[in-house]
Structures are given as C-alpha cells and as structure tokens.
C-alpha positions in Angstrom: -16.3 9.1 2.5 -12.8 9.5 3.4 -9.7 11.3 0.9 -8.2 8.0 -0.9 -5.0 9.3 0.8 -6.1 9.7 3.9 -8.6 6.4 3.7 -5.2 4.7 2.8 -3.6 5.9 5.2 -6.3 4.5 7.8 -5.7 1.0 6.2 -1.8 1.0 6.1 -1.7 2.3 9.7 -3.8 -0.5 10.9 -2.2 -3.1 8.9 1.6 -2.1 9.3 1.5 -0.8 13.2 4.3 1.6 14.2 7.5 0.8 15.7 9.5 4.4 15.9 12.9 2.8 15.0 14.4 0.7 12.1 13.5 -3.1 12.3 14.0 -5.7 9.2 10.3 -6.7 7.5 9.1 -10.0 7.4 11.5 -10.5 4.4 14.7 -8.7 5.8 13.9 -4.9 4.6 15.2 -2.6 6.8 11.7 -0.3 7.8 10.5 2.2 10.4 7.4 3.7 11.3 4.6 2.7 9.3 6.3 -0.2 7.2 8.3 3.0 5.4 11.7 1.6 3.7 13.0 5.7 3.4 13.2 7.9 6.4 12.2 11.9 6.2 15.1 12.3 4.4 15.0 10.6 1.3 17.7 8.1 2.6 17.0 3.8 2.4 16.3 2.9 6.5 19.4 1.7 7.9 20.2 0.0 11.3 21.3 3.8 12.1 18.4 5.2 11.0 17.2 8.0 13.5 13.8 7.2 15.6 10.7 8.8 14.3 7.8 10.2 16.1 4.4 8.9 15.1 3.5 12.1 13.4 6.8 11.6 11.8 5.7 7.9 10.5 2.2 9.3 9.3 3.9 12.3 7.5 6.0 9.5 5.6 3.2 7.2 4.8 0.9 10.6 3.2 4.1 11.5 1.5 4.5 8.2 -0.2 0.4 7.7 -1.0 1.2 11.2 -2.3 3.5 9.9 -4.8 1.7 6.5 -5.4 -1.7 8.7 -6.0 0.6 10.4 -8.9 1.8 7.3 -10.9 -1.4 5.6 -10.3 -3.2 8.7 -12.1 -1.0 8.7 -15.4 -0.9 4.7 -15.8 -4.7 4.4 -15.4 -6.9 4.8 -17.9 -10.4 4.4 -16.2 -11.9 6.6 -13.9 -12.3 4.2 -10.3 -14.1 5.1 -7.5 -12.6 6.5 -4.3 -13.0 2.9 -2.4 -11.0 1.6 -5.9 -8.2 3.8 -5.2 -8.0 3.6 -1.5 -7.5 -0.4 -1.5 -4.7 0.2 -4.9 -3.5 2.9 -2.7 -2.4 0.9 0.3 -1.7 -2.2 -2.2 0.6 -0.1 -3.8 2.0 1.0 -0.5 2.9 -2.3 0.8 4.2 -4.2 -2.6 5.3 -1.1 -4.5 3.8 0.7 -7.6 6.5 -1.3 -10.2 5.3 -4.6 -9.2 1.6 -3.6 -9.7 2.0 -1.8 -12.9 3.5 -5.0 -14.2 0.5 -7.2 -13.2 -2.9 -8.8 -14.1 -4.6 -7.0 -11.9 -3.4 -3.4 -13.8 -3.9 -5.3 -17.0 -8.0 -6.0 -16.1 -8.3 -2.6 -14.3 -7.1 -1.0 -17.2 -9.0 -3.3 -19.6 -12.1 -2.2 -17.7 -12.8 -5.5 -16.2 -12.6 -3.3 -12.9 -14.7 -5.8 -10.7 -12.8 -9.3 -11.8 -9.8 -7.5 -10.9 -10.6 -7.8 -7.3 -10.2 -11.5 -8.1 -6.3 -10.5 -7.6 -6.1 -9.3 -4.5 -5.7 -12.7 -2.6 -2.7 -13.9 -4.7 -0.6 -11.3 -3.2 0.4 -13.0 0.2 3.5 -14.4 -0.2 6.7 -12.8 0.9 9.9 -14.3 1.4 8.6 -17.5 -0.6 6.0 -18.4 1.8 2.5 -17.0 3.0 1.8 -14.7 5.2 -1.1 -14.3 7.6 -1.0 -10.7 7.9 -1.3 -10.3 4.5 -3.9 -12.7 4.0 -6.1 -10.5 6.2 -4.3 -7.0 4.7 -5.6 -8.8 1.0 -9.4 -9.6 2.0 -9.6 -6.2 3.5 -8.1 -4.2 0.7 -10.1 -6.8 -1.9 -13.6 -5.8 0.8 -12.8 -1.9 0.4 -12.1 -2.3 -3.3 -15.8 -3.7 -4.0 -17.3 -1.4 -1.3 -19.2 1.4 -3.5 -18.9 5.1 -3.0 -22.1 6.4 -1.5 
C-alpha cells in the first residue's frame, strides 16, 4: 500500500502527463509540469515561466499533495482509509481543495455516508462548460481507488 501522497502522486502523473514548459489547460490556465498552475517559486505559471525538469514537476506535485493532505486533515471529521485519501488527494489536486470543501461529496464524507460519496466522483467532468474525456476516465479511476479497500 502506497503513502496517500505518493499513491496520489502516481494517479496525477498518469492522468496529467508532463510537458516541462508553460501551456494553457483545457480551459485556458496557464500550467507546467504535472498540470501545476505555480512554478517552484510560489509565482502563478506565465507564458515566461522557466522550463522544469521532471524531478522539478514531481517536487511540485508532492509539494501541493503536501498542502492538500493538510487542509484535508482539519476539514474532515472521519477517519478514511489510505485508498479514500489517495483518490480525494488527486481530486483535490486537479479541481482544487475550495471547490471540494464546498461540495456534496465533503458534505456525505463528512456526514459518514463515506461509500455513497463515491456516487460524486463522475459529476466532476466538465470544464470549460463541456465534458471532458480525460476526466471522465481521471473520475472512474479516482471513484475505482476510492472504493478499493486497504489491505
């Protein structure tokens, strides 16, 4: 059984692919590496943004499932199992902690209706107003880790 960071970092690497300089998202955010929206300085990606070397990128994304890992731990209010916070890790990674601390699927996790939260994970495919395909796949394997139990 993997760290949640590092299990989460094995799902966002496969589902965000690395391109070492800035490119706009699907929806026009300006990213690098690992679908980061900061580079290692602190600083929003720019067109100017410097290149990054994978181990760069994979230094960001732990960094940022660092932080997620921290607000995750003082909003929650049930104990989840390491396959549970790997999938909220890297859903947390890709639409951002706010949105998720403001939605059902917190709401049931932290009403202890932990498994029909899952039912939440395939609503999340839209960006830009219409539905992705890469996040329909990203959604069904966070959703298939989520409900995997810890051995």
């Amino acid at each position: 059984m993997p760290d949640p960071i590092e299990g989460a970092a094995q799902l966002v690497e496969t589902f965000e692919g690395f391109r070492s300089s800035p490119y706009r998202d699907a929806v026009g955010v300006w990213t690098i590496g690992y679908g980061s929206t900061h580079g290692p300085d602190g600083e929003p990606v720019t067109a100017d943004t410097e290149a990054l070397s994978e181990a760069q990128a994979d230094g960001l994304v732990r960094g940022s499932l660092k932080a997620i890992q921290d607000k995750l731990n003082s909003a929650l209010k049930v104990v989840l199992t390491d396959h549970q916070k790997i999938a909220l890790l890297s859903f947390c990674y890709n639409v951002g902690t706010a949105a998720f601390l403001r939605s059902t699927m917190f709401r049931l996790i932290n009403s202890h209706y932990i498994t029909k939260a899952a039912s939440q994970f395939p609503l999340w495919v839209h960006a830009g107003g219409r539905v992705l395909p890469g996040l329909v796949r990203r959604r069904a394997a966070e959703r298939a880790v989520y409900l995997t139990p810890d051995k």
